[in-house]
C-alpha positions, 0 to 999 in steps of 0.5 A: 523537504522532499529531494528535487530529484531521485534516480531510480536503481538497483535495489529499488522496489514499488510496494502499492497497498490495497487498491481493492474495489472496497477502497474505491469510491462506492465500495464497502469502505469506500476511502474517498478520493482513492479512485483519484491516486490510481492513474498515478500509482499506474504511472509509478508501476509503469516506471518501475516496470520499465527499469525491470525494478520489483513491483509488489501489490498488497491486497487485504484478503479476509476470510468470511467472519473475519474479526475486523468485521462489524459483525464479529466485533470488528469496527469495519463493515464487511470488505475484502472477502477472499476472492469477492468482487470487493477484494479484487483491484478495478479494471483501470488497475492493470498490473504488469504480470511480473508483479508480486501479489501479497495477500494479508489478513488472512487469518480469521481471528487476526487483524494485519494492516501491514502488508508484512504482517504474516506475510513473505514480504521481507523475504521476497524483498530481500530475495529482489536484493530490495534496499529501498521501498517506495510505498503508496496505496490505501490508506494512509492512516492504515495500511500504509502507515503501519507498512511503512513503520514495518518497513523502517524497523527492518531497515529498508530505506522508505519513500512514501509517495504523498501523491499516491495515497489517501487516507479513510480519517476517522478522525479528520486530522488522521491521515496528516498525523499518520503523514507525520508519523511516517516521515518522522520514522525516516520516509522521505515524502516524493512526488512523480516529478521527483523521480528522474526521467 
């Protein structure tokens, strides 16, 4: 069960995962219902930002020809192309400008669906004095999960904001299981209403 109540403190960080037009509703690998968690992740950011806590947005960032494309062998349709209109957040999603961008799966011939694969992550967490992430984004079955079994294996503490993620399900029952998985990892699953006022 989900604490009633959590504080907000030093050492706590906000790490949103890939709310990237290709994600919404509409684009190239459209996770439906994604356009749905966007005012409640900006909620989380605004909170966050106002207690001058760390915010980190991941974003899939592909070269042309990347691997994880249908084209190249891949099971994904072309997305996320490094500066495409695809790769960039919608207009609704207006970051504050101290957040932390973090861009992944960079490498043509390597997948990443952890925003700490290859990437500064846990050094720029470590350098914010980070203890505890709380994590949302797309998708769940994903990028969110595999960022959280990172984060878990690295020692960070891990909420997983269940109103603010979505999953792609391939397989109907995937964005539960990766739910499952996450929380029996060590997540422990909040709401906003969790987070004290």
């Amino acid at each position: 069960m989900a604490p009633t109540s959590i504080s907000l403190e030093p050492g706590d960080a906000l790490l949103v995962a890939d709310v990237q037009n290709d994600f919404l509703p509409g684009g190239a690998l459209g996770v439906q219902g994604g356009d749905r968690i966007v005012p409640v992740l900006l909620e989380y950011i605004t909170r966050f930002a106002a207690r001058g806590l760390p915010v980190f947005l991941s974003r899939d960032w592909h070269p042309p020809q990347h691997c994880s494309f249908r084209e190249q062998g891949g099971p994904w349709p072309v997305h996320c192309v490094a500066g495409s209109p695809g790769s960039l957040p919608p207009p609704a999603f207006q970051a504050p400008p101290s957040a932390v961008i973090v861009h992944k799966a960079t490498a043509r011939n390597k997948e990443a669906y952890s925003a700490f694969q290859d990437t500064r992550l846990d050094e720029q967490l470590h350098a914010a004095r980070a203890r505890r992430v709380f994590i949302g984004g797309l998708a769940t079955d994903y990028c969110v999960l595999n960022t959280v079994k990172d984060a878990r294996r690295l020692g960070y503490e891990v909420c997983l904001l269940m109103d603010g993620i979505r999953a792609v399900n391939v397989h109907p029952d995937d964005g539960r299981k990766a739910e499952e998985d996450m929380v029996r990892l060590g997540a422990v699953p909040i709401r906003l209403e969790n987070l004290a006022a």
